[in-house]
mmCIF entry with sequence, helices, sheets and N, C-alpha, C, O atoms, coordinates in Angstrom:
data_MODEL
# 
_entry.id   MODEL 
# 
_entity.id                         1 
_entity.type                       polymer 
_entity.pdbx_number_of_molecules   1 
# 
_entity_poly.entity_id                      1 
_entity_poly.type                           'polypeptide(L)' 
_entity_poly.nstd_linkage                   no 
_entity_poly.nstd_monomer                   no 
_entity_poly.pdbx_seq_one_letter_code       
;(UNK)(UNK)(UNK)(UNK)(UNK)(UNK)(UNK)(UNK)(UNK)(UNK)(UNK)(UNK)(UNK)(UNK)(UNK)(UNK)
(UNK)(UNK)(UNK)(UNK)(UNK)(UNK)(UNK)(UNK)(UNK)(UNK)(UNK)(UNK)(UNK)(UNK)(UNK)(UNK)
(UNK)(UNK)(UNK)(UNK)(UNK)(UNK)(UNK)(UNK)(UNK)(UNK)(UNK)(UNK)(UNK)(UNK)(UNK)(UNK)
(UNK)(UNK)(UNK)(UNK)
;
_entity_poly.pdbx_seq_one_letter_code_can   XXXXXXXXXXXXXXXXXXXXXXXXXXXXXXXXXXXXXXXXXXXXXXXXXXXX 
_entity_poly.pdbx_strand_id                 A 
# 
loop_
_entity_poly_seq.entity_id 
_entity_poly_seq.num 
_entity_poly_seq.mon_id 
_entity_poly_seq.hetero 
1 1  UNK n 
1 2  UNK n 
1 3  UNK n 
1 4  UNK n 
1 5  UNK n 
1 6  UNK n 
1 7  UNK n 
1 8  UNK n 
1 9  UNK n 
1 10 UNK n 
1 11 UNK n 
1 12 UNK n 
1 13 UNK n 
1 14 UNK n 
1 15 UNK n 
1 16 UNK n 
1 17 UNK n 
1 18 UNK n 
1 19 UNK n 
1 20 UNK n 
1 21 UNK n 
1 22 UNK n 
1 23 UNK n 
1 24 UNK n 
1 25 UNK n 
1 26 UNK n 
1 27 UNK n 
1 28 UNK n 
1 29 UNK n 
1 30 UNK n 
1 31 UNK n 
1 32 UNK n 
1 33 UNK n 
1 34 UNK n 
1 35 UNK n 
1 36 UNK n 
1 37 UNK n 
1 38 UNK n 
1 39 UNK n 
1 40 UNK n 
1 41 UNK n 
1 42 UNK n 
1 43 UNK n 
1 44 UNK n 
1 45 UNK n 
1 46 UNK n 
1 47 UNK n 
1 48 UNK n 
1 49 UNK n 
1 50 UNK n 
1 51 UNK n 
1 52 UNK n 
# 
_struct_asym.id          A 
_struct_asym.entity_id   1 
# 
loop_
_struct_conf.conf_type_id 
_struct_conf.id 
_struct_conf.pdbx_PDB_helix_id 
_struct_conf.beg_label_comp_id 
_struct_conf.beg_label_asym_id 
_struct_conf.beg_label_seq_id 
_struct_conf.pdbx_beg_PDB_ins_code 
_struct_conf.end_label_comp_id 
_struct_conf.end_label_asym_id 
_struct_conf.end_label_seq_id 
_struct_conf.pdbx_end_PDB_ins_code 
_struct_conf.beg_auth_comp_id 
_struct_conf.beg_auth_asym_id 
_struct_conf.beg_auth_seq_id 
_struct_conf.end_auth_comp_id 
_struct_conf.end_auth_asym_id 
_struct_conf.end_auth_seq_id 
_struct_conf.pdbx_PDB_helix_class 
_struct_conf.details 
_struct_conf.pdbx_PDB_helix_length 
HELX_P HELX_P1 AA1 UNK A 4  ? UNK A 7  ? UNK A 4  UNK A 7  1 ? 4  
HELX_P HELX_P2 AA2 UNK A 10 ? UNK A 25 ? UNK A 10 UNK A 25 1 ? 16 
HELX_P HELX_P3 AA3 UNK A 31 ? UNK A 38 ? UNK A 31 UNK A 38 1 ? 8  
HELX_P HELX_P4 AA4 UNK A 42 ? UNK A 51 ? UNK A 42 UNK A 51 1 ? 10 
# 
_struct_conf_type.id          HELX_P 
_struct_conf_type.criteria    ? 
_struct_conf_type.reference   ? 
# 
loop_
_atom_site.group_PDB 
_atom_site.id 
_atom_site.type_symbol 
_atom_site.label_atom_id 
_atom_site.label_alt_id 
_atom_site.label_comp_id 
_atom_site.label_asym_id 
_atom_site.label_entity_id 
_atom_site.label_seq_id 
_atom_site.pdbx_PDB_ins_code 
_atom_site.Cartn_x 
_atom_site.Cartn_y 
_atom_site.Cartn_z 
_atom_site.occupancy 
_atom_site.B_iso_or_equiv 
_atom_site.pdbx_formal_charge 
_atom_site.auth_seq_id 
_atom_site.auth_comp_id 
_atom_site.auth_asym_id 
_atom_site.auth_atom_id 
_atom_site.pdbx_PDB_model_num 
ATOM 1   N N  . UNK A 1 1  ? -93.956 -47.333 40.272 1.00 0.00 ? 1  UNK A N  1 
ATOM 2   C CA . UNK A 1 1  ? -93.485 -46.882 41.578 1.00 0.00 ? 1  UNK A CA 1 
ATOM 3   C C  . UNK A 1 1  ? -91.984 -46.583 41.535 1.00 0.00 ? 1  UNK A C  1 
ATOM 4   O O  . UNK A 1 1  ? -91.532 -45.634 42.175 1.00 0.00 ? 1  UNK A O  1 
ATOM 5   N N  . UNK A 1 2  ? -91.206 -47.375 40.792 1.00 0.00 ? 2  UNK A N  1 
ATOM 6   C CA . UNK A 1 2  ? -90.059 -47.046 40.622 1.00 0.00 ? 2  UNK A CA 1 
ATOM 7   C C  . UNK A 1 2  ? -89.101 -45.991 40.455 1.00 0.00 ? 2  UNK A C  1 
ATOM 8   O O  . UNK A 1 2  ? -88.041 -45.711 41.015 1.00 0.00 ? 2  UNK A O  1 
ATOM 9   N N  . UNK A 1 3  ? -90.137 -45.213 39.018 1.00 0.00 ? 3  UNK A N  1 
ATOM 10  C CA . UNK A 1 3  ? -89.931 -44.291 38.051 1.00 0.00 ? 3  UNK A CA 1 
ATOM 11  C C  . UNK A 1 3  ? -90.287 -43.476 39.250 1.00 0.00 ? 3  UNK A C  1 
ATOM 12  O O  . UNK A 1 3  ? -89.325 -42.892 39.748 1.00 0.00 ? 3  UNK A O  1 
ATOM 13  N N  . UNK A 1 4  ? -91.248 -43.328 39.734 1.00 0.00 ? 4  UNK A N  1 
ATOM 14  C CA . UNK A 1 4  ? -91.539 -42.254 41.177 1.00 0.00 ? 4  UNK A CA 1 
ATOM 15  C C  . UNK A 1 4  ? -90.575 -41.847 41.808 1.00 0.00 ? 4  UNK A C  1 
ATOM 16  O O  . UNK A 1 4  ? -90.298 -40.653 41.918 1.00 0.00 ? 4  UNK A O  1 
ATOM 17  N N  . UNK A 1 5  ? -89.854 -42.891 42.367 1.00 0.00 ? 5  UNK A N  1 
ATOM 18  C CA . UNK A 1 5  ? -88.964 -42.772 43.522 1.00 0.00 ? 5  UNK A CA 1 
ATOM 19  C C  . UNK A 1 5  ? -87.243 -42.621 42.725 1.00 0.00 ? 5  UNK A C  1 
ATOM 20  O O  . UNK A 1 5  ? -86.203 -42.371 43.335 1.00 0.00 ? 5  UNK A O  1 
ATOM 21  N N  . UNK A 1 6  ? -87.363 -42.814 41.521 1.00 0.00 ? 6  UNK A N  1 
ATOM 22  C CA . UNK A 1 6  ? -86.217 -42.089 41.019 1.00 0.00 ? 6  UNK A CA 1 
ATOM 23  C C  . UNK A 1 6  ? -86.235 -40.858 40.664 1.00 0.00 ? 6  UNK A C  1 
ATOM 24  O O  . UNK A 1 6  ? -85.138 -40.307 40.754 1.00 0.00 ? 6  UNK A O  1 
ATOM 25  N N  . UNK A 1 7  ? -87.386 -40.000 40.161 1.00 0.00 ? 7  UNK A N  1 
ATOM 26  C CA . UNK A 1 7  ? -87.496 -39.114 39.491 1.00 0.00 ? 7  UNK A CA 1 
ATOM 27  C C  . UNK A 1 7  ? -87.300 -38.114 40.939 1.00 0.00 ? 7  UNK A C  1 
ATOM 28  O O  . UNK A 1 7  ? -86.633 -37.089 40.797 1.00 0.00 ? 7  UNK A O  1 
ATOM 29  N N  . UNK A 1 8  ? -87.738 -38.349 41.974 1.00 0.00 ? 8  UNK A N  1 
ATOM 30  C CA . UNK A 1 8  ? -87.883 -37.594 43.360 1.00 0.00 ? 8  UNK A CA 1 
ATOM 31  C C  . UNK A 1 8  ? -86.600 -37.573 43.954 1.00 0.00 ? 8  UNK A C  1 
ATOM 32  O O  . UNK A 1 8  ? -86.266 -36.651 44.698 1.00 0.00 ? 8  UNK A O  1 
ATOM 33  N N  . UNK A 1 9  ? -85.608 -38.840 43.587 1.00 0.00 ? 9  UNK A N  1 
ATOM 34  C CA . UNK A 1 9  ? -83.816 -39.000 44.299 1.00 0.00 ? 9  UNK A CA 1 
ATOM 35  C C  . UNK A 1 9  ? -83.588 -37.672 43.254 1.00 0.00 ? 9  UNK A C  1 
ATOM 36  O O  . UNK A 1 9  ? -83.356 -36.517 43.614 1.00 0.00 ? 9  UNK A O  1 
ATOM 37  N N  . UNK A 1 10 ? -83.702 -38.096 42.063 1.00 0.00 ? 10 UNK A N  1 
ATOM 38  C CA . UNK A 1 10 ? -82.703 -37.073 41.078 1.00 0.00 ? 10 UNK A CA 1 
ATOM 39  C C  . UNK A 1 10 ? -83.076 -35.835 41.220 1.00 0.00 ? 10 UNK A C  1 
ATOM 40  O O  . UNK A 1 10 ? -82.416 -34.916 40.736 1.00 0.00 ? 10 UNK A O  1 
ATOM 41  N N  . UNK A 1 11 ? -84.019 -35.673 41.800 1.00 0.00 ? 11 UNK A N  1 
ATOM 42  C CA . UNK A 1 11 ? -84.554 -33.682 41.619 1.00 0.00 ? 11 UNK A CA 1 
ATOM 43  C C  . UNK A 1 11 ? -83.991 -33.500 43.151 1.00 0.00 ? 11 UNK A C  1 
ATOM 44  O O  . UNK A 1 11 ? -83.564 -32.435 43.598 1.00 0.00 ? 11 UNK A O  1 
ATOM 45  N N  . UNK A 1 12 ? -84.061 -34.584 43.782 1.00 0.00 ? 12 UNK A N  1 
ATOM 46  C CA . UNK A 1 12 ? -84.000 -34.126 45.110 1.00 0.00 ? 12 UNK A CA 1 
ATOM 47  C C  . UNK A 1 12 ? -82.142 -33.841 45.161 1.00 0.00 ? 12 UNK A C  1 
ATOM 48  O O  . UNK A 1 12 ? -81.907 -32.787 45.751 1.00 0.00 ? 12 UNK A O  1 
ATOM 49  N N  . UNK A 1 13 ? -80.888 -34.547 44.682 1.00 0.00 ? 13 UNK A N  1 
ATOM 50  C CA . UNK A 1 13 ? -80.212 -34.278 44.519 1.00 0.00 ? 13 UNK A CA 1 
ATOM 51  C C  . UNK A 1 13 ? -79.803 -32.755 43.611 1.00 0.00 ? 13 UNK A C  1 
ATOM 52  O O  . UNK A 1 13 ? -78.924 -31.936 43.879 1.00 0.00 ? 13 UNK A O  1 
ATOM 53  N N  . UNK A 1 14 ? -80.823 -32.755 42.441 1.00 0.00 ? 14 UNK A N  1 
ATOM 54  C CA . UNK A 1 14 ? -80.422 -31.333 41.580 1.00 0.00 ? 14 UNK A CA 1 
ATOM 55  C C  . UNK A 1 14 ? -80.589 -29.971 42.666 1.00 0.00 ? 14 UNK A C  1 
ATOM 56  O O  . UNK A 1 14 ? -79.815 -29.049 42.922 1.00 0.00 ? 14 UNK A O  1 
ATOM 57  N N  . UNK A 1 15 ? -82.037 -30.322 43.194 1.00 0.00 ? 15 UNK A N  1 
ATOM 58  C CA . UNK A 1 15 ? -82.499 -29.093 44.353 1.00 0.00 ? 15 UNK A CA 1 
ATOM 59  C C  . UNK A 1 15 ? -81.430 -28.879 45.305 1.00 0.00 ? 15 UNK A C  1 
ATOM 60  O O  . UNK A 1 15 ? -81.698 -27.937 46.050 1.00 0.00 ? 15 UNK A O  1 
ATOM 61  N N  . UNK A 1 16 ? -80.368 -29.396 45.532 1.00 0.00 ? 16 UNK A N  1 
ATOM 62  C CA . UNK A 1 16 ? -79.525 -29.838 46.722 1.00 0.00 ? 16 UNK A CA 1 
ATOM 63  C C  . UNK A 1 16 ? -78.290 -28.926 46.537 1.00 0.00 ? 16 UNK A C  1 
ATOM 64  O O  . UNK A 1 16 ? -77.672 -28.115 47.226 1.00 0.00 ? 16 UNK A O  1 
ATOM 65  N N  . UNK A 1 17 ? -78.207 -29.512 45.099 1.00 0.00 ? 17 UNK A N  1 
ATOM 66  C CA . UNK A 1 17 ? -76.954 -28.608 44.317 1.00 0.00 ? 17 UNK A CA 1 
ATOM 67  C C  . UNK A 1 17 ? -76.992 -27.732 44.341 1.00 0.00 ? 17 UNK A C  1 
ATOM 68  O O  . UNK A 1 17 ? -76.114 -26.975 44.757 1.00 0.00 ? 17 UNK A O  1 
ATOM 69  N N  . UNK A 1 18 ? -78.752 -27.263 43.599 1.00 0.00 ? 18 UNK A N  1 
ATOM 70  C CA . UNK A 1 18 ? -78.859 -25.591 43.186 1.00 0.00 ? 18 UNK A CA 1 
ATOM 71  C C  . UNK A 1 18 ? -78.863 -25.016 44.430 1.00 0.00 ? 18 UNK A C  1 
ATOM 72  O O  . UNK A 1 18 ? -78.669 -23.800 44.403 1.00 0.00 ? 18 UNK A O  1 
ATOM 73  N N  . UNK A 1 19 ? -79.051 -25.589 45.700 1.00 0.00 ? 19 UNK A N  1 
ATOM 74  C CA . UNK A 1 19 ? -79.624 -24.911 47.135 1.00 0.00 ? 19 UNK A CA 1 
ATOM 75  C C  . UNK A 1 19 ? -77.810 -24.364 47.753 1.00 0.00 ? 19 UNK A C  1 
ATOM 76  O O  . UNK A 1 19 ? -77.539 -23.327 48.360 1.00 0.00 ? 19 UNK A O  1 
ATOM 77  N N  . UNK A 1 20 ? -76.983 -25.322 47.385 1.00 0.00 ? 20 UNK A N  1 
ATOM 78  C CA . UNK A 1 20 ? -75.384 -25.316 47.922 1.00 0.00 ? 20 UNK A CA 1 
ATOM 79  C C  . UNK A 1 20 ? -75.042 -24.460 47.419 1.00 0.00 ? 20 UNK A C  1 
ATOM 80  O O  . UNK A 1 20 ? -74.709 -23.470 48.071 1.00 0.00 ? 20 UNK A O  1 
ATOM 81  N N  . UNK A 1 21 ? -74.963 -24.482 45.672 1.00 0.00 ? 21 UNK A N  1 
ATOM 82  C CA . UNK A 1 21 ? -74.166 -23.319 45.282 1.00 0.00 ? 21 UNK A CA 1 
ATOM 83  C C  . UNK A 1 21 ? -74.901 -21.501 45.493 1.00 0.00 ? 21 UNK A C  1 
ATOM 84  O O  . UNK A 1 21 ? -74.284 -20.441 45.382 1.00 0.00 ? 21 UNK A O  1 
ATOM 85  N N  . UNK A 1 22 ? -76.010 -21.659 45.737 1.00 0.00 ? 22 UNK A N  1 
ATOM 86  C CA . UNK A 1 22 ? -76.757 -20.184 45.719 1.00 0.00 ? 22 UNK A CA 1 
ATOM 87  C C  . UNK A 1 22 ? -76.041 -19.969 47.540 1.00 0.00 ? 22 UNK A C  1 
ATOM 88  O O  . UNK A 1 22 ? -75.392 -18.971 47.854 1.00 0.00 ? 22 UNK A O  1 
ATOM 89  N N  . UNK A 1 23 ? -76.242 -20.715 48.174 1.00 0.00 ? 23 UNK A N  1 
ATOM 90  C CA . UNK A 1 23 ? -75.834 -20.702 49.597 1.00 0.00 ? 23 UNK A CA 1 
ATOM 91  C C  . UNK A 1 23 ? -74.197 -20.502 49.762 1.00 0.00 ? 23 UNK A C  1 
ATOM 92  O O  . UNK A 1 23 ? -73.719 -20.020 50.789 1.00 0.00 ? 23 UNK A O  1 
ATOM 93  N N  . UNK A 1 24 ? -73.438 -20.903 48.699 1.00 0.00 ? 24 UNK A N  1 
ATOM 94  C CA . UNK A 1 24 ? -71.655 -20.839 48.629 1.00 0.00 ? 24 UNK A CA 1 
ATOM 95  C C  . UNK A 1 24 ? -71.592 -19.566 48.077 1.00 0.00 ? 24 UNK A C  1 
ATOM 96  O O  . UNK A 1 24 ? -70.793 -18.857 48.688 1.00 0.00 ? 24 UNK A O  1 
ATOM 97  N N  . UNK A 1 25 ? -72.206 -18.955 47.038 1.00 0.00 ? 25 UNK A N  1 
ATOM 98  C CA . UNK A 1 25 ? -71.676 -17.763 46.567 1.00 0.00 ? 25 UNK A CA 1 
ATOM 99  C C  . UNK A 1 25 ? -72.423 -16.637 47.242 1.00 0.00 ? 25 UNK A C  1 
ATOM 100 O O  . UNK A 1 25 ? -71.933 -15.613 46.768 1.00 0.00 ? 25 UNK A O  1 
ATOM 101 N N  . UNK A 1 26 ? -73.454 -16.279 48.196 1.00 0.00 ? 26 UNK A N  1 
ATOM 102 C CA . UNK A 1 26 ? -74.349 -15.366 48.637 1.00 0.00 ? 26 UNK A CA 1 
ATOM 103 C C  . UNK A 1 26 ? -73.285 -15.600 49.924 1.00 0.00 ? 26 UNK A C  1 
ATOM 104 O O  . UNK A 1 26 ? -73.575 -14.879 50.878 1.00 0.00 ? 26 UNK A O  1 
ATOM 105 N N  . UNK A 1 27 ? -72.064 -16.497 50.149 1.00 0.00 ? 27 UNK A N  1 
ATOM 106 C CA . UNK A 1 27 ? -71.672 -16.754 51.853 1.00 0.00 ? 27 UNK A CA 1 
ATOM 107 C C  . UNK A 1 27 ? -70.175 -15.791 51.120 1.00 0.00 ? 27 UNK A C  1 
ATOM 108 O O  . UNK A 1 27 ? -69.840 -14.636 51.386 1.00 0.00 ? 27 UNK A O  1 
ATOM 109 N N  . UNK A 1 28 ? -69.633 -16.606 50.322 1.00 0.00 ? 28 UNK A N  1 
ATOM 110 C CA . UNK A 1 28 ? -68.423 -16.328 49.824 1.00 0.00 ? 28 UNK A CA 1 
ATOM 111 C C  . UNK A 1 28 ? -67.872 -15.202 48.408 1.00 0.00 ? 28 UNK A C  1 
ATOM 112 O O  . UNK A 1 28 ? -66.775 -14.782 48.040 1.00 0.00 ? 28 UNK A O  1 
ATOM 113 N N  . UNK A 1 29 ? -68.922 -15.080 48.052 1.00 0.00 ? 29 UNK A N  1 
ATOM 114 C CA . UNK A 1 29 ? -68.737 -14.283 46.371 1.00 0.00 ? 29 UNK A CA 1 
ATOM 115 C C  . UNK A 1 29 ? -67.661 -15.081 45.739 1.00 0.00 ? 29 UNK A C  1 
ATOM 116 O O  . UNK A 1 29 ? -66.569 -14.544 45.555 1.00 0.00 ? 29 UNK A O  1 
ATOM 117 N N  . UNK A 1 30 ? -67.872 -16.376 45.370 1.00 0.00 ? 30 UNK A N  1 
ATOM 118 C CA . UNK A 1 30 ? -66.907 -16.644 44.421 1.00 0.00 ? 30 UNK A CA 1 
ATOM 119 C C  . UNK A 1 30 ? -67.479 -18.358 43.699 1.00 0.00 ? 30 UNK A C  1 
ATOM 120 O O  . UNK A 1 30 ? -67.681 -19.401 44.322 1.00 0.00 ? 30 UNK A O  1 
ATOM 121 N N  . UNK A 1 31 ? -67.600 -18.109 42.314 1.00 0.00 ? 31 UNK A N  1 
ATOM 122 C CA . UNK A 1 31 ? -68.228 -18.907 41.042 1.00 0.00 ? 31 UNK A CA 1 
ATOM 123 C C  . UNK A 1 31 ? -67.434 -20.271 41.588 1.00 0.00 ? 31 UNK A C  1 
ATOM 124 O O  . UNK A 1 31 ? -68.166 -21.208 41.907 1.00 0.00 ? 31 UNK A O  1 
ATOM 125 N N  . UNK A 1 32 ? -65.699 -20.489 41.746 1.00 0.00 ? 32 UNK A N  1 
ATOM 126 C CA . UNK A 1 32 ? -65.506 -21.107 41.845 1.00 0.00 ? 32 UNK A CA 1 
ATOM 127 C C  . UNK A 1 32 ? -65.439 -22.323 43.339 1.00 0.00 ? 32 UNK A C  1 
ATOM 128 O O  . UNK A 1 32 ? -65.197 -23.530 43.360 1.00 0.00 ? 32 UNK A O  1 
ATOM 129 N N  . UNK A 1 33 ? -65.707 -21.534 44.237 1.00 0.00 ? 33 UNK A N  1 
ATOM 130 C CA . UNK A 1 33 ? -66.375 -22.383 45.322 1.00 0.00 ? 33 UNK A CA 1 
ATOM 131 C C  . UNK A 1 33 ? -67.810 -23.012 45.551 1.00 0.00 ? 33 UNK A C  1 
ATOM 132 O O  . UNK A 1 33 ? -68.193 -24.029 46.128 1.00 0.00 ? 33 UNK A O  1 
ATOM 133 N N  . UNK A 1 34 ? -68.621 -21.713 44.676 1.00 0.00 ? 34 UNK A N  1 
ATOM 134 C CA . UNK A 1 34 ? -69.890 -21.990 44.467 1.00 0.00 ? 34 UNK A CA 1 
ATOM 135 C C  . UNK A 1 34 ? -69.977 -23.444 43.421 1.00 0.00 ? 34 UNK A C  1 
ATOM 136 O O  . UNK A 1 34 ? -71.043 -24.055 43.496 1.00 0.00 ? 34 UNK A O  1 
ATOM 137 N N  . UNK A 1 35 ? -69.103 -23.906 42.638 1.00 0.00 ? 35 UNK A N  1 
ATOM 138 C CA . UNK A 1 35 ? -69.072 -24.863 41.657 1.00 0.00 ? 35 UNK A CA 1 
ATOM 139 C C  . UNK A 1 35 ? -68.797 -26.721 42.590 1.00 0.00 ? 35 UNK A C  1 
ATOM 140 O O  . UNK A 1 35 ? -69.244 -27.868 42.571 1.00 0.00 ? 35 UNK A O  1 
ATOM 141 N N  . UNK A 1 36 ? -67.715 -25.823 43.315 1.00 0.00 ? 36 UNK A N  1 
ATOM 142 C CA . UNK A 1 36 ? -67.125 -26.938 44.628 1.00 0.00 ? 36 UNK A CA 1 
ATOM 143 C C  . UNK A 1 36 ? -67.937 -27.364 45.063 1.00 0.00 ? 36 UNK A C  1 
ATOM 144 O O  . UNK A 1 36 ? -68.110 -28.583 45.066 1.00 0.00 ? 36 UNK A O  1 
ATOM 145 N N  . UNK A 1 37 ? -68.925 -26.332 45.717 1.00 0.00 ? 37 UNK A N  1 
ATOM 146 C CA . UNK A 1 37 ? -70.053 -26.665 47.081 1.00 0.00 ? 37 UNK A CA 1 
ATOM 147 C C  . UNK A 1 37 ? -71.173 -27.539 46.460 1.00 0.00 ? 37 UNK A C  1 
ATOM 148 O O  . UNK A 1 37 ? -71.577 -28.578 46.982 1.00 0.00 ? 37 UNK A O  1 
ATOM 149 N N  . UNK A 1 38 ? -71.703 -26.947 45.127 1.00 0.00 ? 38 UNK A N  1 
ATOM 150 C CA . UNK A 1 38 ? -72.439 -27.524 44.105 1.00 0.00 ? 38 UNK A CA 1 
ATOM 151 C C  . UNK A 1 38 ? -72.467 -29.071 43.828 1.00 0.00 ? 38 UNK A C  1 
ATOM 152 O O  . UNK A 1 38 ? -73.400 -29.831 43.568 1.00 0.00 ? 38 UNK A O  1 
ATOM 153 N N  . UNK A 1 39 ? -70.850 -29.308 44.006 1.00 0.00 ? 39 UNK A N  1 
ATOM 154 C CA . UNK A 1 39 ? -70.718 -30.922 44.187 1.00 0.00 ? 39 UNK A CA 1 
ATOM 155 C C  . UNK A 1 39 ? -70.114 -31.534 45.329 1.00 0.00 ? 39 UNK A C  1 
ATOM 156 O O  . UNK A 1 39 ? -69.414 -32.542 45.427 1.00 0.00 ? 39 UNK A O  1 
ATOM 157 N N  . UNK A 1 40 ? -70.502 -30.770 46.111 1.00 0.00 ? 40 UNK A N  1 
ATOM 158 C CA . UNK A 1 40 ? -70.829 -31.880 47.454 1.00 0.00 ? 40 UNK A CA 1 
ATOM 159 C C  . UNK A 1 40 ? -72.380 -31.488 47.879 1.00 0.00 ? 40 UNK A C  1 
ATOM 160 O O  . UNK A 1 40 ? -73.122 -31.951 48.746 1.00 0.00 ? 40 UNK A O  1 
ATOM 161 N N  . UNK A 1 41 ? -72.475 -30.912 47.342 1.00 0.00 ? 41 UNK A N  1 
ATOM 162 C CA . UNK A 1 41 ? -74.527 -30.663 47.402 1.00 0.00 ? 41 UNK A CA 1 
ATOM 163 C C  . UNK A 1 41 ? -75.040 -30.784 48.708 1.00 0.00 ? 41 UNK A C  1 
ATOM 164 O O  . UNK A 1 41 ? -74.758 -29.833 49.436 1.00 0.00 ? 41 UNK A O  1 
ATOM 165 N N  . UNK A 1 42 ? -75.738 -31.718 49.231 1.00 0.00 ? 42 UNK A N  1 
ATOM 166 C CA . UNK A 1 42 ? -76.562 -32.105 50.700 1.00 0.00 ? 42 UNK A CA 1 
ATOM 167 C C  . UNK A 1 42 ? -75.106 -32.163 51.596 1.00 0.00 ? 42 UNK A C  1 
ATOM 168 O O  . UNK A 1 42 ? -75.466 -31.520 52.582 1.00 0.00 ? 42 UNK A O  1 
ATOM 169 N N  . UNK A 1 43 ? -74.294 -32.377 51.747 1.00 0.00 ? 43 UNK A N  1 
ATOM 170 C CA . UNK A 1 43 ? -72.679 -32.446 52.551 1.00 0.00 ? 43 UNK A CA 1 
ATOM 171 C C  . UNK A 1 43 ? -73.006 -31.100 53.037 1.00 0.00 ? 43 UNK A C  1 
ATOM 172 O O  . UNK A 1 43 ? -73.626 -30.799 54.057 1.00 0.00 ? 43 UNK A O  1 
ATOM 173 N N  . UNK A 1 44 ? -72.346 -30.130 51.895 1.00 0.00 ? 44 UNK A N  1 
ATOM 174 C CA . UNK A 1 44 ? -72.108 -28.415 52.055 1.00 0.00 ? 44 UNK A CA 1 
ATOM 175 C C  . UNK A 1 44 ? -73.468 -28.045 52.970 1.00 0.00 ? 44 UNK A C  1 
ATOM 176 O O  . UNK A 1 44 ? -73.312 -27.366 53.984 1.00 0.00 ? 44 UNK A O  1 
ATOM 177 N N  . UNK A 1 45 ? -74.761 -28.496 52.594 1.00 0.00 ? 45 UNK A N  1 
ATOM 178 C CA . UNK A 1 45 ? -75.979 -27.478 52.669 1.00 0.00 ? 45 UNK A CA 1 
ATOM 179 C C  . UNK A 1 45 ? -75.897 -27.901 54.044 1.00 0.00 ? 45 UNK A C  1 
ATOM 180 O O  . UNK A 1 45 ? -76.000 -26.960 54.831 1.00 0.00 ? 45 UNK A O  1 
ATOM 181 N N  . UNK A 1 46 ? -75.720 -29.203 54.647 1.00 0.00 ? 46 UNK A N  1 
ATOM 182 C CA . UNK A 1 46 ? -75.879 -29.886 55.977 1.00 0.00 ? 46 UNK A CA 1 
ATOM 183 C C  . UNK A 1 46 ? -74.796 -29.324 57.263 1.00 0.00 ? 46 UNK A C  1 
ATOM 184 O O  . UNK A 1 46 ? -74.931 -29.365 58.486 1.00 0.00 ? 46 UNK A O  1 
ATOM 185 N N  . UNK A 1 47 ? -73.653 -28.777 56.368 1.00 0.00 ? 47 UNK A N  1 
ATOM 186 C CA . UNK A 1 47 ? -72.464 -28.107 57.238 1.00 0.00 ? 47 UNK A CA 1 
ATOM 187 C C  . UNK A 1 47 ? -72.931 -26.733 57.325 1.00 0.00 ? 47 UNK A C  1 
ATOM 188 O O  . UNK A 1 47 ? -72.704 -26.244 58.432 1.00 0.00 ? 47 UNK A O  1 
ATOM 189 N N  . UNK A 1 48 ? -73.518 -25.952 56.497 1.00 0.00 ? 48 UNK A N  1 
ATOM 190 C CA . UNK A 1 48 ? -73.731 -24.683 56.555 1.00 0.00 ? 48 UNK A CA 1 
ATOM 191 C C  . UNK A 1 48 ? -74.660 -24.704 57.623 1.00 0.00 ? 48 UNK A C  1 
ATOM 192 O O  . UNK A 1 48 ? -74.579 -23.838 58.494 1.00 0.00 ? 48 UNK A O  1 
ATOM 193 N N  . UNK A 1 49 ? -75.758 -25.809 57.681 1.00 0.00 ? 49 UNK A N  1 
ATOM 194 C CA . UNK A 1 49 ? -76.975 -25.500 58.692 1.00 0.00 ? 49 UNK A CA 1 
ATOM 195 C C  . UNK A 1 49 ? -76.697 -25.499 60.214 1.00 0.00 ? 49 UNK A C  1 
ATOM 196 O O  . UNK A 1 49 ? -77.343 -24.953 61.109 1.00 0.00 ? 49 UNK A O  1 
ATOM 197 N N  . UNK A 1 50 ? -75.337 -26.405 60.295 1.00 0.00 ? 50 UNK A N  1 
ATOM 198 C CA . UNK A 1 50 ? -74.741 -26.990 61.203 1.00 0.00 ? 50 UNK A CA 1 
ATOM 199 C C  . UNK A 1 50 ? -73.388 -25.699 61.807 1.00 0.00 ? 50 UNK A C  1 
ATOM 200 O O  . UNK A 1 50 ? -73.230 -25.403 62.991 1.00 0.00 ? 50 UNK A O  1 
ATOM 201 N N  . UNK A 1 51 ? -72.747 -25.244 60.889 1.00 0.00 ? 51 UNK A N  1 
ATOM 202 C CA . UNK A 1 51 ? -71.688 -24.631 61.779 1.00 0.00 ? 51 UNK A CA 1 
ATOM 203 C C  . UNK A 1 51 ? -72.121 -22.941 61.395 1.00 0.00 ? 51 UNK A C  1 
ATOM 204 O O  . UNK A 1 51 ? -71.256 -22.171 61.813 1.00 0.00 ? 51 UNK A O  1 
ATOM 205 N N  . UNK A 1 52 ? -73.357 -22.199 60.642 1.00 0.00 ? 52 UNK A N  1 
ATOM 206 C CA . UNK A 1 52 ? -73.800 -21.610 61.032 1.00 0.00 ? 52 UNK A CA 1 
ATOM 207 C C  . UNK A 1 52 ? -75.121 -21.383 61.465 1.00 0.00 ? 52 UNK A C  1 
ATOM 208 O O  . UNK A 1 52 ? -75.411 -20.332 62.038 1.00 0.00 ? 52 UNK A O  1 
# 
C-alpha cells in the first residue's frame, strides 16, 4: 500500500510540473520561466487557474 501511494505523490508531482511548464511557455514564450514555473509546479498551475 505504501509503494501505491508513493508512486501516485511522485507522478502526481511530475504531472504538475510537466502541466506548469507547458502552461508558462504557451502563456509567456520563454524556456526560462517555463523552467521557474516547472518548480513551483501545483503553486504556478493553482495561480494560473485562479487569476486567469
Amino acid at each position: 500500500m505504501d509503494t501505491i501511494v508513493h508512486k501516485t505523490v511522485k507522478s502526481g508531482i511530475t504531472f504538475g510540473s510537466a502541466l506548469a511548464m507547458v502552461i508558462s511557455y504557451t502563456t509567456w514564450h520563454s524556456v526560462g520561466w517555463a523552467i521557474i514555473h516547472g518548480l513551483l509546479s501545483w503553486v504556478y498551475v493553482i495561480y494560473f487557474l485562479l487569476r486567469y
